[in-house]
Each structure stands twice: as structure tokens, then as C-alpha cells.
C-alpha positions in Angstrom: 43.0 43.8 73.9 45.4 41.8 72.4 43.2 38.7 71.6 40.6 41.4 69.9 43.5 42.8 67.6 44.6 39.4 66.7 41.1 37.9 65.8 40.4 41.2 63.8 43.5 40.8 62.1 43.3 36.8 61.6 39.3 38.0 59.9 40.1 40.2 57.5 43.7 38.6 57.0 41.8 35.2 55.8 38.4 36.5 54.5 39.3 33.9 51.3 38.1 31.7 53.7 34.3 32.8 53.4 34.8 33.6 49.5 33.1 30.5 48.2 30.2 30.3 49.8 29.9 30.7 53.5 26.9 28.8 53.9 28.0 25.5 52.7 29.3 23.4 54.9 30.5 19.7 55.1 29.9 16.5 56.9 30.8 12.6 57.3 27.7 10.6 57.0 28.7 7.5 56.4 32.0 5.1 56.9 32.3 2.0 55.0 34.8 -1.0 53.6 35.5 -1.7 50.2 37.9 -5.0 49.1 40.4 -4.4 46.9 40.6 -8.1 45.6 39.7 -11.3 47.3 40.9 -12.2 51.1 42.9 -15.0 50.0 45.1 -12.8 47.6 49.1 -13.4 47.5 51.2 -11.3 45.4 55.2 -11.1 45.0 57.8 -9.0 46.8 61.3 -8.3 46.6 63.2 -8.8 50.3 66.9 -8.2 50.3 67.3 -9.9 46.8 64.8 -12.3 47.2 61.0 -13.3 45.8 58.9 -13.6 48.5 55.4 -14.7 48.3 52.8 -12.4 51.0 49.2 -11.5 51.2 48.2 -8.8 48.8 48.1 -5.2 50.3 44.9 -3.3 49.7 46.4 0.5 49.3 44.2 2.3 47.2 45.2 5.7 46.2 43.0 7.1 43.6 39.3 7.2 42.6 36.7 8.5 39.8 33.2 8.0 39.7 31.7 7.6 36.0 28.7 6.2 34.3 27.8 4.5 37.8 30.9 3.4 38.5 34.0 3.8 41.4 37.4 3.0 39.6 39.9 2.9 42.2 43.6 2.4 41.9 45.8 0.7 44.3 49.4 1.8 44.7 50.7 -1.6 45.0 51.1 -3.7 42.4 49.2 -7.2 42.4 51.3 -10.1 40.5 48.8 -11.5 38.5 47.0 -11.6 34.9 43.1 -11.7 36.5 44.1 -9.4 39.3 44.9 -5.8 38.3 45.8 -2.8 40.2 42.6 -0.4 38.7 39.6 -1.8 39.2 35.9 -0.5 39.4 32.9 -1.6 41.1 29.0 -0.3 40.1 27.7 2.4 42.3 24.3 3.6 41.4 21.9 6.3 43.3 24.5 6.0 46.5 24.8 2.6 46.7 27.1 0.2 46.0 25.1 -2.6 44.1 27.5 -5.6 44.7 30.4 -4.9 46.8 32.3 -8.7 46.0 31.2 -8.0 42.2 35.1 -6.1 41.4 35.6 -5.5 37.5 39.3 -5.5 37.3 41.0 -3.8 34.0 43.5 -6.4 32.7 44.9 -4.7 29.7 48.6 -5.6 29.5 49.5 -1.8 29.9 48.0 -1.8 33.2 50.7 -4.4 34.3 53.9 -2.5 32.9 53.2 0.5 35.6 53.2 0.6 39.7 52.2 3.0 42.3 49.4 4.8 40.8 49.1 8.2 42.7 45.4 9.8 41.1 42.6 9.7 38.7 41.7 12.5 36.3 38.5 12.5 34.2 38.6 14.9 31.3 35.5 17.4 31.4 33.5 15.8 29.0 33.9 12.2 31.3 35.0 10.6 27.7 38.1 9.7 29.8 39.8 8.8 32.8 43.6 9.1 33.4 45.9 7.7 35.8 49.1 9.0 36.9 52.1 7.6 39.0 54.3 8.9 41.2 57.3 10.2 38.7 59.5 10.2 41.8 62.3 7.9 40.4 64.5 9.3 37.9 65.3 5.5 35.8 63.6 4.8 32.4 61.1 2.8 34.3 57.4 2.7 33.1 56.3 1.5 36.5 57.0 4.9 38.2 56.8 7.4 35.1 53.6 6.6 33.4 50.4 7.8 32.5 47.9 6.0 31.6 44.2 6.7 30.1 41.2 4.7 28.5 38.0 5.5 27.2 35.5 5.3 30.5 33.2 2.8 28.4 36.0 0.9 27.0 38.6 -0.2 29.2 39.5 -2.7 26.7 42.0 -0.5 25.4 44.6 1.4 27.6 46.9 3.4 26.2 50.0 5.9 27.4 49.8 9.5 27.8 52.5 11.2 25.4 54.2 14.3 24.7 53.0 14.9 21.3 56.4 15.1 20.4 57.6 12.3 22.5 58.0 9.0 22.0 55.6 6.0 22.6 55.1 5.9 26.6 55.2 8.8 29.2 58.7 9.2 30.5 59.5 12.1 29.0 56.8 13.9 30.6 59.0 13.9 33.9 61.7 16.0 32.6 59.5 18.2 31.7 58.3 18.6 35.0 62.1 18.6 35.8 62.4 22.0 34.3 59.5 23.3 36.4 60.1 21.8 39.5 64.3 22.5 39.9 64.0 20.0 42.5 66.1 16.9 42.1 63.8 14.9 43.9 59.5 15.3 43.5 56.4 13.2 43.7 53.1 13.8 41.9 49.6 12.9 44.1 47.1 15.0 42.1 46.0 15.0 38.7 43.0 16.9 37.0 41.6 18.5 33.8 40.1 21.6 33.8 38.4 23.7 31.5 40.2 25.5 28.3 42.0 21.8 28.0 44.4 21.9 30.9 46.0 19.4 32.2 46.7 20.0 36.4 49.4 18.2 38.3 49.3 18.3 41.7 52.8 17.8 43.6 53.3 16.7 47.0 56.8 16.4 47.3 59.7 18.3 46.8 63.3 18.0 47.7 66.7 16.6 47.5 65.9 13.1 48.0 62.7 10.9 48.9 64.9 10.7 52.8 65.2 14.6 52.1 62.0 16.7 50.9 59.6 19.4 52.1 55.4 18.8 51.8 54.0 21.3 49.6 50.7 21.9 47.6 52.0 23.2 44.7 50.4 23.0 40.6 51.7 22.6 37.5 49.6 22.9 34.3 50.2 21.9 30.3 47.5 22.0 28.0 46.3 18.6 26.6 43.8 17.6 23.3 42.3 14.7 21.7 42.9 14.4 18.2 40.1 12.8 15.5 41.7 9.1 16.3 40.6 9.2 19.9 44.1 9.4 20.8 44.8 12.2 23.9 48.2 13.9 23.5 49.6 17.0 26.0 52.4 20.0 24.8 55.1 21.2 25.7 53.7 24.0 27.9 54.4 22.9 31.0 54.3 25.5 33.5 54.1 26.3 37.5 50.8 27.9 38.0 50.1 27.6 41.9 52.0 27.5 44.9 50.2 27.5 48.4 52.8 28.2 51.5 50.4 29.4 53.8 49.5 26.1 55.1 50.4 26.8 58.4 48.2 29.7 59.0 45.1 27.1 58.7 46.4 23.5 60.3 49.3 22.8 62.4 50.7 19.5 60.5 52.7 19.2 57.8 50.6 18.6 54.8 51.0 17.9 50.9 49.0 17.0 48.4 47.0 13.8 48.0 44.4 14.3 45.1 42.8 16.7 42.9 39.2 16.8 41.7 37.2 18.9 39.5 34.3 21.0 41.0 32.2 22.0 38.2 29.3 23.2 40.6 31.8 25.7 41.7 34.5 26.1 38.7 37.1 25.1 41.3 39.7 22.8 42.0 39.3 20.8 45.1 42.4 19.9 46.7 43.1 17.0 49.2 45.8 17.2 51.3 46.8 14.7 54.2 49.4 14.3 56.5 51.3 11.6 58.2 53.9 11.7 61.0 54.5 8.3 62.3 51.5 6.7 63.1 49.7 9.7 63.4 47.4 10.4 60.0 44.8 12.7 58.3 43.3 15.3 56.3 41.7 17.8 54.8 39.9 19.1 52.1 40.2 23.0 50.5 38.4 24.5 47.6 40.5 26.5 45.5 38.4 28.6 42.5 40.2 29.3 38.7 40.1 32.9 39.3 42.5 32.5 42.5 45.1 31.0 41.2 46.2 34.0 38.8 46.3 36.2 42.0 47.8 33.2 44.3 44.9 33.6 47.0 44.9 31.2 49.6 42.4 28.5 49.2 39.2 27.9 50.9 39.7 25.2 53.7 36.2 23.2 54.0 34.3 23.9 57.5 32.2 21.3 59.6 28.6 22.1 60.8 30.5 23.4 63.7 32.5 25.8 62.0 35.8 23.5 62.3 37.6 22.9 59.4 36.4 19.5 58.4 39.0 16.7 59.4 39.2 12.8 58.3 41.1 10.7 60.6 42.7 8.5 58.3 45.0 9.3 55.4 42.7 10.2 52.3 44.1 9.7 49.0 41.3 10.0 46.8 38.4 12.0 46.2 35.4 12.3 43.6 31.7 13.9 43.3 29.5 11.1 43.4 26.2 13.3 43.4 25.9 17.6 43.1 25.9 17.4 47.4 28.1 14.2 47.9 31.8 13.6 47.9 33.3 9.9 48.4 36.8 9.9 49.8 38.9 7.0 49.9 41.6 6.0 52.3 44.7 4.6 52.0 46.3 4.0 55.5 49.6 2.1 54.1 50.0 -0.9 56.6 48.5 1.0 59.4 45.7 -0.4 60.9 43.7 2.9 62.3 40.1 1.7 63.9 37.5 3.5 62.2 33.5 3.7 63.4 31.1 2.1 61.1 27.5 2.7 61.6 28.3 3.0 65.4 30.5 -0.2 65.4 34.5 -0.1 65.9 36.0 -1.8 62.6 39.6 -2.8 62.1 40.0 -3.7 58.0 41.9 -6.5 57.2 44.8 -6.2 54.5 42.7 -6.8 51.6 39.9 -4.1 52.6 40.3 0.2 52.8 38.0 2.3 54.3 36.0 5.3 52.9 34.1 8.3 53.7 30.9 9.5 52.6 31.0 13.4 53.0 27.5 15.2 52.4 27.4 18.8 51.7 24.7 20.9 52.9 23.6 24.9 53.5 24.0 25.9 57.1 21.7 26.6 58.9 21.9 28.2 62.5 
């Protein structure tokens, strides 16, 4: 009797779950390598005061797909003026067309910032923006920045500004100081959304980076281009979404990782992962516009088998690359976490990440 009452209740308690479309459900069809740069790549890092010289860490951390292209983003920083952290390689009809073929965007900009967290396309896909972390609280530009470029022109890269700011992106993280009340925060999502809004997505939130809570939490400002193709956000900042009820859907502790626009659903899908030592993953969650002025819970994605639909490594990117296809990239840190491809056990070496090709289809019984 018991179990009856409690799957009654846990039905009607999370029918949200079945609001989108319960028919739709989604499914890894593919698992594949991408490099980040060349094997032989050495980059600069600072150990206890000194320069050391090691091989390049492929980390990526963000992704958009636009006019048959993957950008990606690594997180680390790659010394170097050929060698960039945002780079893009052609995709066309699902298929990358030369995988060694790596476009890397060298404007100077690009090299003043670190630790890129997330893409965001605006909805028109004139333009693609990339946000860090803003979890250090210096006048840096390697942690506070946000940077965007026209999608076919990357030859110049500019800094998102408060329209009443100055000439780089720092201010926007007191701003987001106000909203968050939180001494200590990290941003992992970024999006644009119709009506001109601009979408943070934070992760983390706390008293310290040693000290801090996961959460899945939004933050909007409104954001327009004026006539000289320069993009500019307000003032408006504002908390617009807080979801606490993780718990009721997954057992682990999980934040945000990256925001995307689904226009096929006028939704926000929301990435969230999770790491606890050396164990990782995620999952994915569809959240529509008309929830988040009544703070419903989003939708968590299901499996063909009626699971929610889990990665196995620590995704930190997503984007549409057709109406029915999602391409989700991973960035394990230094873990090395064997992954199956095409029925083959693959470790990646530290120039490579591994991705996810997830297909989404009607179910059928």
C-alpha cells in the first residue's frame, strides 16, 4: 500500500516531467575524439613560482555550431600566437569534413582571457559569445570577460560591455554581485533568448571556491546591437530561475555546465554535470519560457527506456547540430575515463576530448 501511495504521489507530484512532449525521447548514437591542437603541443604553467614548460591540456568547455561549423573553447589557456583557446573545425550534414583541419581564432583579445566556461549564439546566429568563469574577484580580464565576434568574421573580437561601462567586461561581475549576494560564484551557462535576453547560467555559489554549494540557478539582463555592429547589455540584471529540486530527480550533486537555445521547443536546455572525485557525469533537462515565471521544475530528458538519459563523462557543452541532433562535448579535466567508440574501448590522450552524438526521436512502444 505504501509503494502505491508513494508512486501516485511521486506522478502527479512531477507531471512537469511529461509537459514537453512525452513522446520524445533521447539517445547516444555515436562517441567520437576531437583534437584540441596538435599532439606535440607545449604550453606554460606556473608551479610554486616558477615557469614550467608541459604538454598542452585539451579541456574544452564550450561549443556552438554555425554556418557548418563546431567552435569549441578550451578552458585552459594555450601560450602561443598560432595556437588559441577558441577554435572551430567544419562540420557539414553530420560529419566532420577534416578532423586535423582546426581554424584557430588568433585575435589578440582572445589571448587577454582564460578559462572560457560557454558559448552563446544570439537568435538571429549573427553572433557568438563567450563567457568566463567570473569566479575571481581581481581586475583580471582572464577570468571576467566576455567576449563575442561576428560568426563569419572572427577577424574581429571584441568585449561585451555594460553600455555604461567601460571598455572590457569587468564590471558585469558586480553586477551579478548584487544578484547573487554570494561572495563567491561561478558562471558555466550562457544563452540569448528571445525578446533580447541575455541568460547566465550559475553553477556555483558560496563563500569561497573551497566553500560553495552546486546550484542551477539563472540570471537575465536584456542585451541589443546598435547600428555599428557593436552588442551592448543594461543594467537589468536580475534572478529569474532558481531550481532546488534537484534531488527529487538524480541523487548527485549537480550544477550547471551549459545552456543552449531550443528554438524547436521555445526552451532552454540546461546541462548539468557532476563530479565527486573521480566519479563524473550528466544530464540534460529542458526547461520551457513559460516555466520559469511559475518556477516549475524542468523537464529531465528520458532514454528509450524511460531512464533519465545519462552521459558518463563530465559534459560541458552542448549545441543543435540538426532539428533531431544534439552534440555534446566533454571535458573530463585530467581524468582519463575510457569511453566506447564504435564498439572499441578508447582512452584519449591529453591533446584529444571526447563527444557525444545524442539523436532525438518519437517513442515508440
Amino acid at each position: 500500500m505504501k509503494l502505491i501511495i508513494f508512486s501516485i504521489f511521486f506522478v502527479f507530484h512531477n507531471l512537469n516531467l511529461f509537459a514537453i512532449d512525452i513522446n520524445l525521447r533521447y539517445s547516444i548514437i555515436d562517441t567520437g575524439v576531437i583534437s584540441c591542437f596538435p599532439s606535440n603541443t607545449k604550453t606554460k604553467i606556473y608551479e610554486k613560482s616558477k615557469i614550467e614548460i608541459v604538454a598542452a591540456s585539451c579541456e574544452p568547455s564550450a561549443i556552438a555550431y554555425n554556418n557548418n561549423s563546431l567552435f569549441f573553447a578550451n578552458d585552459k589557456s594555450i601560450n602561443g600566437k598560432q595556437i588559441s583557446s577558441i577554435f572551430s573545425l567544419e562540420y557539414k550534414n553530420g560529419n566532420f569534413t577534416d578532423k586535423n583541419s582546426i581554424n584557430f581564432i588568433t585575435h589578440p583579445n582572445i589571448f587577454l582571457v582564460k578559462k572560457f566556461e560557454d558559448f552563446a549564439q544570439t537568435i538571429d546566429n549573427k553572433y557568438i559569445l563567450a563567457t568566463t568563469s567570473f569566479d575571481r574577484n581581481d581586475e583580471s580580464l582572464e577570468h571576467n570577460s566576455i567576449l563575442y565576434w561576428n560568426a563569419n568574421n572572427s577577424n574581429i573580437v571584441d568585449f561585451l560591455q555594460v553600455k555604461s561601462g567601460n571598455k572590457y567586461s569587468r564590471k558585469i561581475r558586480n553586477y551579478l554581485e548584487k544578484v547573487i549576494k554570494k561572495p563567491y560564484f561561478k558562471i558555466e551557462g550562457l544563452v540569448v533568448i528571445p525578446n533580447n535576453k541575455l541568460i547566465f547560467g550559475i553553477r556555483e555559489e558560496g563563500e569561497s571556491y573551497k566553500k560553495f554549494d552546486y546550484v542551477v540557478n539563472l540570471i537575465s539582463v536584456s542585451i541589443e546591437e546598435e547600428k555599428n555592429s557593436r552588442l551592448f547589455i543594461k543594467d537589468d540584471f536580475k534572478l529569474i530561475y532558481s531550481f532546488k529540486n534537484t534531488k527529487r530527480y538524480v541523487n548527485e550533486d549537480i550544477g550547471i555546465s551549459s545552456l543552449a537555445w531550443d528554438t524547436f521547443h521555445n526552451s532552454i536546455l540546461i546541462l548539468t554535470s557532476f563530479e565527486e572525485q573521480e566519479k563524473v557525469g550528466a544530464y540534460l533537462w529542458n526547461l520551457p519560457l513559460e516555466y520559469i515565471e511559475k518556477n516549475i521544475d524542468p523537464v529531465i530528458l528520458l532514454s528509450k527506456e524511460n531512464q533519465p538519459l545519462k552521459f558518463l563523462h563530465k559534459a560541458e557543452g552542448i549545441t543543435f547540430v540538426a532539428k533531431d541532433k544534439l552534440f555534446v562535448i566533454h571535458d573530463d579535466d585530467r581524468r582519463i575515463i575510457p569511453a566506447n567508440i564504435k564498439g572499441n574501448i578508447y582512452l584519449r590522450k591529453p591533446h584529444e576530448a571526447i563527444y557525444d552524438i545524442v539523436s532525438i526521436e518519437k517513442f515508440v512502444k
